[in-house]
MOPAC internal coordinates of N, CA, C and O (Angstrom, degrees):
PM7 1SCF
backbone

  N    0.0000 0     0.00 0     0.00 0    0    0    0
  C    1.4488 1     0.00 0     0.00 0    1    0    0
  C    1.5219 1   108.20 1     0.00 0    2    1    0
  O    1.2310 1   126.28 1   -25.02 1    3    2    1
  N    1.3395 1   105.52 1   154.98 1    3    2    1
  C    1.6493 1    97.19 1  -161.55 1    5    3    2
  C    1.6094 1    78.08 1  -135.03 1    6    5    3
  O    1.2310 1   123.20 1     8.02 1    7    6    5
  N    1.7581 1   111.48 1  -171.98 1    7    6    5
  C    1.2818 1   134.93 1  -153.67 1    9    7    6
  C    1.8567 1    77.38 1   -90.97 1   10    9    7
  O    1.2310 1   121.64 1   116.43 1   11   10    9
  N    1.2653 1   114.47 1   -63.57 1   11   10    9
  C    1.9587 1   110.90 1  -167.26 1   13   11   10
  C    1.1456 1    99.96 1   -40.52 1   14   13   11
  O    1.2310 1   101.27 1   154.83 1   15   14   13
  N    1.5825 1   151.71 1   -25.17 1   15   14   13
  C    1.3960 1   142.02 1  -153.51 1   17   15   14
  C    1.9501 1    85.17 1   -81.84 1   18   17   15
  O    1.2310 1   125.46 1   110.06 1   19   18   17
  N    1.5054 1   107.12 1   -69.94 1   19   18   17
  C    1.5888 1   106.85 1  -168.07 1   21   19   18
  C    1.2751 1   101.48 1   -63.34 1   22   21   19
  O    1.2310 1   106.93 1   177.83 1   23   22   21
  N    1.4326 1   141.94 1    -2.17 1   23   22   21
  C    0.7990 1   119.69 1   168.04 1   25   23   22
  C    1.8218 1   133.14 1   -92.53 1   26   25   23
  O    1.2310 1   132.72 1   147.99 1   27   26   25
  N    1.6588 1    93.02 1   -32.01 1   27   26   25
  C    1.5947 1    89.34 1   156.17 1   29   27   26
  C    1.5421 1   124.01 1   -76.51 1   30   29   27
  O    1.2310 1   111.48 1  -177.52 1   31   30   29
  N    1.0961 1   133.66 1     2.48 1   31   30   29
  C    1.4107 1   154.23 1   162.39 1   33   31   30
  C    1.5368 1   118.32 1   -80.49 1   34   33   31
  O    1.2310 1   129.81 1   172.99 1   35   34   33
  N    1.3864 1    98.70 1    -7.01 1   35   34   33
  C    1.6474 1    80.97 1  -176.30 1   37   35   34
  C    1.4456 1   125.59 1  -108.37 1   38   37   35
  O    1.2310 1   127.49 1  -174.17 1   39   38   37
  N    1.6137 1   103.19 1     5.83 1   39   38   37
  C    1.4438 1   124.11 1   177.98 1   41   39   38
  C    2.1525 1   108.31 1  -114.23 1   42   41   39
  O    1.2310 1   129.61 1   -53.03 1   43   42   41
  N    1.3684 1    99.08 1   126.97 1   43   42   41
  C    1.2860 1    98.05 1  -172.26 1   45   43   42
  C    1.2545 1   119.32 1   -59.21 1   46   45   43
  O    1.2310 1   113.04 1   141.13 1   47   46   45
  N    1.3144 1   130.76 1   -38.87 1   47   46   45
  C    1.3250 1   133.59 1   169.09 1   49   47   46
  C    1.6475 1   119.22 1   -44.80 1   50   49   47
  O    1.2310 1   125.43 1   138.01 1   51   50   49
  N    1.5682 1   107.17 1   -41.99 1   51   50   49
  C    1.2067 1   110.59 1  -173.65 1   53   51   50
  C    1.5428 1   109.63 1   -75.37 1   54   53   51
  O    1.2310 1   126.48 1   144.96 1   55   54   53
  N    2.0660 1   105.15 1   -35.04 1   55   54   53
  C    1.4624 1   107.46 1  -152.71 1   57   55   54
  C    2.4569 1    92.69 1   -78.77 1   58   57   55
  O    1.2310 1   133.22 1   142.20 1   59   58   57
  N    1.3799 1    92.06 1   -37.80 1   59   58   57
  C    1.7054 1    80.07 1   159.67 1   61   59   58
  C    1.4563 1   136.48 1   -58.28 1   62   61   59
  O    1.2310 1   125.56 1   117.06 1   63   62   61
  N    1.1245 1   106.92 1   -62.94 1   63   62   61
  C    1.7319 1   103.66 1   164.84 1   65   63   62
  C    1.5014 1   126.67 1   -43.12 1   66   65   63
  O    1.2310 1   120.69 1   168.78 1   67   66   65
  N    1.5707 1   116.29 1   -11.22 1   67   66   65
  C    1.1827 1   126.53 1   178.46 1   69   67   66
  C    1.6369 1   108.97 1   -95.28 1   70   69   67
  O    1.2310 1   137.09 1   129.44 1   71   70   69
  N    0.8013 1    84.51 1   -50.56 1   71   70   69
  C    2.2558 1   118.95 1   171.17 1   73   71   70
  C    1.7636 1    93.16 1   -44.62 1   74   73   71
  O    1.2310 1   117.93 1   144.70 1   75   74   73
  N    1.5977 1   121.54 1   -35.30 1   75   74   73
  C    1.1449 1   116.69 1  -148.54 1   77   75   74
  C    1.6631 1   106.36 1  -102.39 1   78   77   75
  O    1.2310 1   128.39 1   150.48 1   79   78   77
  N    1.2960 1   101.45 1   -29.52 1   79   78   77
  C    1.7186 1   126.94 1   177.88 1   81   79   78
  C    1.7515 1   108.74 1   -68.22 1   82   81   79
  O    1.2310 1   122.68 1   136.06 1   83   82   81
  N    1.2119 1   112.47 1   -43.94 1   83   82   81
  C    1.6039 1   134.82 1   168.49 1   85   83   82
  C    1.4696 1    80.56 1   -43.99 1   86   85   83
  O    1.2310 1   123.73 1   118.11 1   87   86   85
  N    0.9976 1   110.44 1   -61.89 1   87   86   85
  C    1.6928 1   108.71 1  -150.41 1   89   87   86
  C    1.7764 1   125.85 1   -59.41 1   90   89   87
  O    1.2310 1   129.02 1   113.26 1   91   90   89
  N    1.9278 1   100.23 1   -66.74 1   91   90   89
  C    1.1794 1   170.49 1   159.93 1   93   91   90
  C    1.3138 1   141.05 1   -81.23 1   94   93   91
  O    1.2310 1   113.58 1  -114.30 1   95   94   93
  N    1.4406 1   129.75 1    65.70 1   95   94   93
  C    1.0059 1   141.33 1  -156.59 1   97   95   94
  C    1.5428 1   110.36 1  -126.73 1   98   97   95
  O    1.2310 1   122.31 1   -62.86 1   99   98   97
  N    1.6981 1   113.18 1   117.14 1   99   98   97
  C    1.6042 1   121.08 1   -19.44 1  101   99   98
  C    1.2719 1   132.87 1   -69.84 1  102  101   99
  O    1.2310 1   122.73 1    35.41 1  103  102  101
  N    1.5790 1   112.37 1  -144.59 1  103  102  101
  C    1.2847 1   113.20 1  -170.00 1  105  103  102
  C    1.4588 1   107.24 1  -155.79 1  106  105  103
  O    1.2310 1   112.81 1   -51.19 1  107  106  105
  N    1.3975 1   131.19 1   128.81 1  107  106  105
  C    1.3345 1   115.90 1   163.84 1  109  107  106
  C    1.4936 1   123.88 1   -61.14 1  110  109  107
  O    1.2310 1   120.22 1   -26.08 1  111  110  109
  N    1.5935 1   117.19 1   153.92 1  111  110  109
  C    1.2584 1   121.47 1   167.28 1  113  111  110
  C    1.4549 1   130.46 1   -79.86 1  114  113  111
  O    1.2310 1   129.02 1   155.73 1  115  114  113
  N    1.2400 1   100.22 1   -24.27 1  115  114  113
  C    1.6741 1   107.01 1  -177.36 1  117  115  114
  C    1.4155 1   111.38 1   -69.63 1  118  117  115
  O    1.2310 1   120.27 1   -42.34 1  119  118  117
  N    1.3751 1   117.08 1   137.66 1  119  118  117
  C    1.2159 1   130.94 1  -168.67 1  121  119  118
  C    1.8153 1   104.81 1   -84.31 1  122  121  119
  O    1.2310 1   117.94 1   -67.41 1  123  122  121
  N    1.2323 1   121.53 1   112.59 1  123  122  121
  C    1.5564 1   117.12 1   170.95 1  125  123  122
  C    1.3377 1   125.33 1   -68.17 1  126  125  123
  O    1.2310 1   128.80 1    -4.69 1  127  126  125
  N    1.3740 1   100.65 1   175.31 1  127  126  125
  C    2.1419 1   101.24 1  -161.53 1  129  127  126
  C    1.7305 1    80.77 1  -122.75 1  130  129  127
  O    1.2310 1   130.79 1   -63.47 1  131  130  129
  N    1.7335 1    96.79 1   116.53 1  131  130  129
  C    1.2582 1   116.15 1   155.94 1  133  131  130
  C    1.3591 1   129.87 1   -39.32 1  134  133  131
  O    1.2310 1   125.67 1   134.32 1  135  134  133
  N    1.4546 1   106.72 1   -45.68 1  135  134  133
  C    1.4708 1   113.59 1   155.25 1  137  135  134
  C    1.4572 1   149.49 1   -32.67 1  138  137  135
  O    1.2310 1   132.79 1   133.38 1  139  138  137
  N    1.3393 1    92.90 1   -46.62 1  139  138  137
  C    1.5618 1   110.36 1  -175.73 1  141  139  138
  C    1.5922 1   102.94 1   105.34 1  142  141  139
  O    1.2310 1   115.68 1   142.07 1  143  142  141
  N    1.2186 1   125.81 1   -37.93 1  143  142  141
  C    1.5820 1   143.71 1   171.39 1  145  143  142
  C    1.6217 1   109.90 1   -25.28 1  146  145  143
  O    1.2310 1   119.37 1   -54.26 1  147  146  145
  N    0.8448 1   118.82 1   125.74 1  147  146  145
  C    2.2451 1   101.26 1   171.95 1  149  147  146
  C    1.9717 1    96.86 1   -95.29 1  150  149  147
  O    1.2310 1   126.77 1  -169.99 1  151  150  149
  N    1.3235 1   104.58 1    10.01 1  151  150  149
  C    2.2433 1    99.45 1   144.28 1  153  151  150
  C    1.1180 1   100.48 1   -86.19 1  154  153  151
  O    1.2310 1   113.68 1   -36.60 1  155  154  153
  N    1.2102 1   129.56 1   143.40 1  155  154  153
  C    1.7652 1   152.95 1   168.10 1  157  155  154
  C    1.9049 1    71.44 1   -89.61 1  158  157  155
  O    1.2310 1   128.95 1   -29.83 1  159  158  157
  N    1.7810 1   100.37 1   150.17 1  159  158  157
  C    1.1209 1   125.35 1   168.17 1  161  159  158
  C    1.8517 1   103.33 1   -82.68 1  162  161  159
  O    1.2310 1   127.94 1    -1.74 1  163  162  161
  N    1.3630 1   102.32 1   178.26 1  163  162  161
  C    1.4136 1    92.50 1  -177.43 1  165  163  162
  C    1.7794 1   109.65 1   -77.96 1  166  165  163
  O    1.2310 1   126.70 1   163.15 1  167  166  165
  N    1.3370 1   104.73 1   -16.85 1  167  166  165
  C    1.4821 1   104.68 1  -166.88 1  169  167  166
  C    1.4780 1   102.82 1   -76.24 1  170  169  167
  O    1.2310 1   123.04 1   150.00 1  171  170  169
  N    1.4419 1   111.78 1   -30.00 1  171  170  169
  C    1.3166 1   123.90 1   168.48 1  173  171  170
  C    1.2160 1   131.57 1   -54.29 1  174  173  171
  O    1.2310 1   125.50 1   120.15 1  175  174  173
  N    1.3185 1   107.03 1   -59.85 1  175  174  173
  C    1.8750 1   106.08 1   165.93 1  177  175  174
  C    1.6525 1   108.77 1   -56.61 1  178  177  175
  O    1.2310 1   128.48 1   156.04 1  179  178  177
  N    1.4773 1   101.27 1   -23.96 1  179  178  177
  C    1.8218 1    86.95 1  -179.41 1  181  179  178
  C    1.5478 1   104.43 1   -72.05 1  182  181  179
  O    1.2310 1   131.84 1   143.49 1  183  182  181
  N    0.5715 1    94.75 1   -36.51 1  183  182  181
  C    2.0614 1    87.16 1  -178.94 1  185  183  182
  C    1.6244 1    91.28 1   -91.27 1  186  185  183
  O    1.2310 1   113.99 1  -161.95 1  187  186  185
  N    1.0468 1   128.97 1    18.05 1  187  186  185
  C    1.6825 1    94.48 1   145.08 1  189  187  186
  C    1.7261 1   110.85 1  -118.25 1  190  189  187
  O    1.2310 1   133.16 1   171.72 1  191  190  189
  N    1.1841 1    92.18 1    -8.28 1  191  190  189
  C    1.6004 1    88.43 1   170.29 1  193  191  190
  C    1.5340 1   116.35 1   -69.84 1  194  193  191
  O    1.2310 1   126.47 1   136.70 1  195  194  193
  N    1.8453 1   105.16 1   -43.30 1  195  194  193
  C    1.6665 1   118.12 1   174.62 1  197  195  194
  C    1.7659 1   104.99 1   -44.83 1  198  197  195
  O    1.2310 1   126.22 1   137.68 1  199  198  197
  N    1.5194 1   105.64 1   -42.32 1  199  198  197
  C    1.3141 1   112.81 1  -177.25 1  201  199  198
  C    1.7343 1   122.92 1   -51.06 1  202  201  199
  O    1.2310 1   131.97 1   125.12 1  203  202  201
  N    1.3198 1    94.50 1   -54.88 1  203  202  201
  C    1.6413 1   125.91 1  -160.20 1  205  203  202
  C    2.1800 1    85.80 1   -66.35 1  206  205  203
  O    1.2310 1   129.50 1   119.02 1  207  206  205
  N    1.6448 1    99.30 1   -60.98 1  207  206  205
  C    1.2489 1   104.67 1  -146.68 1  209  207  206
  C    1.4540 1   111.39 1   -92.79 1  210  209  207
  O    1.2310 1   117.02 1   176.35 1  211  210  209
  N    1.3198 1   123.27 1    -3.65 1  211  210  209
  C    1.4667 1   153.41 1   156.69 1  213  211  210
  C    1.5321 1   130.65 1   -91.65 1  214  213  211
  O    1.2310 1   135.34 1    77.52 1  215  214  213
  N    1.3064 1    87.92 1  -102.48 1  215  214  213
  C    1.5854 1    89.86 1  -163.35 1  217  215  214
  C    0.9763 1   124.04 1   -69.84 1  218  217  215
  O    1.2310 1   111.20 1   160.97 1  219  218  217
  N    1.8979 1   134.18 1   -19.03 1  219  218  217
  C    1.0141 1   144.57 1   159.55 1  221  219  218
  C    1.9676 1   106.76 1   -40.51 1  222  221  219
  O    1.2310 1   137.36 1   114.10 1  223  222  221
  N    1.3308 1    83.97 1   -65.90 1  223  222  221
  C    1.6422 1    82.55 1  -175.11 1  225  223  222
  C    1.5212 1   121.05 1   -72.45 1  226  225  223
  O    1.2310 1   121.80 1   171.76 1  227  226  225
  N    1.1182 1   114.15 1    -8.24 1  227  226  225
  C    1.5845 1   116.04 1   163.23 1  229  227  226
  C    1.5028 1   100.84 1   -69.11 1  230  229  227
  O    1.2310 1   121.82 1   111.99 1  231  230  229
  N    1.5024 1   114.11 1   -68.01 1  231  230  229
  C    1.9007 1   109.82 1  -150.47 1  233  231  230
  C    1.6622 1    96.42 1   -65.93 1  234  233  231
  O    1.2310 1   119.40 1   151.73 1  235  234  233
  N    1.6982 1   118.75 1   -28.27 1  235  234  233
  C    1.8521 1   104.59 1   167.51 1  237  235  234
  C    1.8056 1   102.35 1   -58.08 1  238  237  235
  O    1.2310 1   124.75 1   110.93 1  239  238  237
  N    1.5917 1   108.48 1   -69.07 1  239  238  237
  C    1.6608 1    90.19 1   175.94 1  241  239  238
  C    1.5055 1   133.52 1   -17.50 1  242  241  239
  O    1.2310 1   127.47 1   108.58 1  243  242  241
  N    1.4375 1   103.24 1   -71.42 1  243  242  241
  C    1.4513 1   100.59 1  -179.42 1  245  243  242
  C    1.8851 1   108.24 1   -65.65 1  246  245  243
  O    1.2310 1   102.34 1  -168.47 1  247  246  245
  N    1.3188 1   149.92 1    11.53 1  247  246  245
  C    1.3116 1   159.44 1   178.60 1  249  247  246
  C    1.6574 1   100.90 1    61.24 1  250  249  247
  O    1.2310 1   115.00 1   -99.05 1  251  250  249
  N    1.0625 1   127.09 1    80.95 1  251  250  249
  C    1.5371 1   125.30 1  -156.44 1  253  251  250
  C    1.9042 1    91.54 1  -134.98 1  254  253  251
  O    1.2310 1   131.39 1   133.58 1  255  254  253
  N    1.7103 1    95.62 1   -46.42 1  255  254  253
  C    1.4696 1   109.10 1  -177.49 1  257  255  254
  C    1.2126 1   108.49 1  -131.16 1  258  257  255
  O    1.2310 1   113.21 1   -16.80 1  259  258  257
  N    1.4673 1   130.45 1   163.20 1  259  258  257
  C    1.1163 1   139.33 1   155.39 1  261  259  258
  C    1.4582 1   123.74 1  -126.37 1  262  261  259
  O    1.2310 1   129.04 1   -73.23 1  263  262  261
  N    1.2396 1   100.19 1   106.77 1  263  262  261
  C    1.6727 1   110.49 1  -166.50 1  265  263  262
  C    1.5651 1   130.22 1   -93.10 1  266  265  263
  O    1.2310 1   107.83 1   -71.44 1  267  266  265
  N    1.0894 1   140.33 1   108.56 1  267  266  265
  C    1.5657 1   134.10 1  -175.93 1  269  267  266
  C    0.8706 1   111.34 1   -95.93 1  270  269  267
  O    1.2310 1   126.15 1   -75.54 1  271  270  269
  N    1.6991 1   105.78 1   104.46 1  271  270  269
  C    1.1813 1   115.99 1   175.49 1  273  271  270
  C    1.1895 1   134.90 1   -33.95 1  274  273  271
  O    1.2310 1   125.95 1   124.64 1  275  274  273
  N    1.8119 1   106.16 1   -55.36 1  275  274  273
  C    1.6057 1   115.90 1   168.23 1  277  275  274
  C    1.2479 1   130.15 1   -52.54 1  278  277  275
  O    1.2310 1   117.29 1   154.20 1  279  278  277
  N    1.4127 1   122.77 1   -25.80 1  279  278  277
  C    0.9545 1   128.58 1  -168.68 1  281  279  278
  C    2.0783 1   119.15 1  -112.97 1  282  281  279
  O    1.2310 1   135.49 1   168.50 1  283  282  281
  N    1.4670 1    87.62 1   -11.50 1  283  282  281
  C    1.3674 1   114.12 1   179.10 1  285  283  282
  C    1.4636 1   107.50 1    46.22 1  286  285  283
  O    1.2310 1   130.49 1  -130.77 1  287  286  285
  N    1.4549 1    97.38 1    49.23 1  287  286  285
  C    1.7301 1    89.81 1   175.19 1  289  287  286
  C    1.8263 1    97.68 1  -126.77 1  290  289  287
  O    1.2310 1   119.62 1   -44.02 1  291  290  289
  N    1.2791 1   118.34 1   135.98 1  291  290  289
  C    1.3482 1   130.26 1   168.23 1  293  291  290
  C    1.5789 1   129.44 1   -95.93 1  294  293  291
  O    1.2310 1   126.63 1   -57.01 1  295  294  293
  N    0.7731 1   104.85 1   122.99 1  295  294  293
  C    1.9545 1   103.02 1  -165.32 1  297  295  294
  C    2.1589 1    91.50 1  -113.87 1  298  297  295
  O    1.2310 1   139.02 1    11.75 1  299  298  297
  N    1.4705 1    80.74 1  -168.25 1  299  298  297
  C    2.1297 1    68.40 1  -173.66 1  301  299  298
  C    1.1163 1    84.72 1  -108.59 1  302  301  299
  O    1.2310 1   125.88 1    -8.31 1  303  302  301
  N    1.3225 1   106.30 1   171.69 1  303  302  301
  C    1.6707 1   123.08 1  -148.72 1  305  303  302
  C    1.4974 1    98.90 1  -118.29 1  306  305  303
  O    1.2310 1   122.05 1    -3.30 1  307  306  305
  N    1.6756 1   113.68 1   176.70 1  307  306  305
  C    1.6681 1   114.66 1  -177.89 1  309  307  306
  C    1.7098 1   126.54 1   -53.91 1  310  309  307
  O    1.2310 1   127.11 1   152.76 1  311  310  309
  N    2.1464 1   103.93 1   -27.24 1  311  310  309
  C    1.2028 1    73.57 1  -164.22 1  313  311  310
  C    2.2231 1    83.47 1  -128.07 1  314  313  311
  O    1.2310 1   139.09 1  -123.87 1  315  314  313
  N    1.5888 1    80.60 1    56.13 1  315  314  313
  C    1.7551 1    82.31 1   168.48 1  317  315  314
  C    1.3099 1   113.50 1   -89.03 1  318  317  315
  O    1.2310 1   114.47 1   164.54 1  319  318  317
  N    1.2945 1   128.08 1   -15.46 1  319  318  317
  C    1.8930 1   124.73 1   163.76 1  321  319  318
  C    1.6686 1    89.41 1   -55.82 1  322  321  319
  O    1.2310 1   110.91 1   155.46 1  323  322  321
  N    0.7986 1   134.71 1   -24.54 1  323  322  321
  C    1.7966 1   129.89 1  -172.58 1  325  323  322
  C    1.5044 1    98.92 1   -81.20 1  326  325  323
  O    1.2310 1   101.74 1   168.14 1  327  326  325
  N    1.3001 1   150.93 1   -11.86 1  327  326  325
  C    1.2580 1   143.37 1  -177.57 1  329  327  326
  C    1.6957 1   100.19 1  -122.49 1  330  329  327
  O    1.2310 1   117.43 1   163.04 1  331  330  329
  N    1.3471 1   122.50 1   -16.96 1  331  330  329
  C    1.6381 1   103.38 1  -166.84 1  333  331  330
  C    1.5503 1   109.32 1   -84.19 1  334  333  331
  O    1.2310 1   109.83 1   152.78 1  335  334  333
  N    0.8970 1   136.69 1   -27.22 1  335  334  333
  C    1.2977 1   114.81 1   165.87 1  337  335  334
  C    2.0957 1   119.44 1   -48.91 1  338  337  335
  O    1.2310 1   125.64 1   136.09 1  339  338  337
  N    1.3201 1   106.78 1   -43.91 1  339  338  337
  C    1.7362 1    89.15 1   150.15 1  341  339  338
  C    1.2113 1   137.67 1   -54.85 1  342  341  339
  O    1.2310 1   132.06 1   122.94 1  343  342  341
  N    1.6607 1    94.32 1   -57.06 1  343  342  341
  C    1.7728 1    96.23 1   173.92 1  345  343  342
  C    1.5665 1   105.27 1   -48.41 1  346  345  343
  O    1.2310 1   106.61 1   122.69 1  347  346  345
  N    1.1388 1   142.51 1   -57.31 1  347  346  345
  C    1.6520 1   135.65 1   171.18 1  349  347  346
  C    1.6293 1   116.04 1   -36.38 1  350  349  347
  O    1.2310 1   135.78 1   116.48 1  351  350  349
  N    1.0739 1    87.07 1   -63.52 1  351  350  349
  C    1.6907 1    83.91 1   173.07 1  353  351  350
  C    1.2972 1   108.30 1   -33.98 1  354  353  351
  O    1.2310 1   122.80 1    99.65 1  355  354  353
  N    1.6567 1   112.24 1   -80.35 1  355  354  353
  C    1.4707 1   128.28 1  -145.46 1  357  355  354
  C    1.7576 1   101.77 1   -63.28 1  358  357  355
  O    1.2310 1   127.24 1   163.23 1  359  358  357
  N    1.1503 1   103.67 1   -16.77 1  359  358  357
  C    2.1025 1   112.08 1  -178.88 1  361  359  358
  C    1.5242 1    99.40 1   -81.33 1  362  361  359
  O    1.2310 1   123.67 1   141.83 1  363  362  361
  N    1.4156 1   110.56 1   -38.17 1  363  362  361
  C    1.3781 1    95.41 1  -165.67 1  365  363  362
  C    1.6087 1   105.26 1   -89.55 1  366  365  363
  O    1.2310 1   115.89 1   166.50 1  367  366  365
  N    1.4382 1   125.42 1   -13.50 1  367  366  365
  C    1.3424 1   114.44 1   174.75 1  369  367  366
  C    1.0256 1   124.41 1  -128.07 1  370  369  367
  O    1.2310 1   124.25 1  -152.71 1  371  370  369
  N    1.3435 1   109.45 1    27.29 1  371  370  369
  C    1.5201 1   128.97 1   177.18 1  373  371  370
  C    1.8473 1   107.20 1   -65.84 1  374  373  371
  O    1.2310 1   128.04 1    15.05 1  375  374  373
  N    1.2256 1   102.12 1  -164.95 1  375  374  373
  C    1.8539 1    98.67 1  -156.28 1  377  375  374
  C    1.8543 1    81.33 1   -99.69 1  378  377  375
  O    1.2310 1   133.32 1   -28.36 1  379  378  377
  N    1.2570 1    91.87 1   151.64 1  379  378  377
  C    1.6427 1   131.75 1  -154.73 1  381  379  378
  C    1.7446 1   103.76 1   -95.90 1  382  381  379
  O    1.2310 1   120.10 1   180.00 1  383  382  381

């Protein structure tokens, strides 16, 4: 385990979308509207911009995901067997 594992883990956005790939493979990128609305609220586009302009390109950096842009779909990346034994952990004893 290296420092990139806690580090894409240590932001919730990232540690769900990771949480979600464990699961679900792939995954869309676009961030949904709590609402039901097809306007994203403003808090909403902020976490998809954090998404788009962050963490997306960190967890591809560290090879965790591989994301198409065009297509905004993320599948898990070369070196996500390197993070799932956390992601297992954190699913199986996560809050109830």
């Amino acid at each position: 385990m290296n420092d990139n594992a806690f580090n894409a883990l240590a932001h919730e956005q990232r540690r769900t979308l990771l949480l979600d790939l464990l699961e679900h493979n792939p995954q869309g990128a676009k961030v949904e509207s709590s609402t039901g609305h097809s306007v994203l609220t403003d808090a909403e586009q902020g976490i998809q911009v954090a998404m788009y302009h962050s963490h997306l390109p960190k967890l591809e950096d560290y090879g965790y995901i591989e994301w198409d842009e065009d297509t905004n779909e993320i599948s898990k990346g070369p070196q996500f067997d390197e993070i799932r034994p956390l992601l297992e952990f954190l699913a199986s004893n996560g809050p109830e």
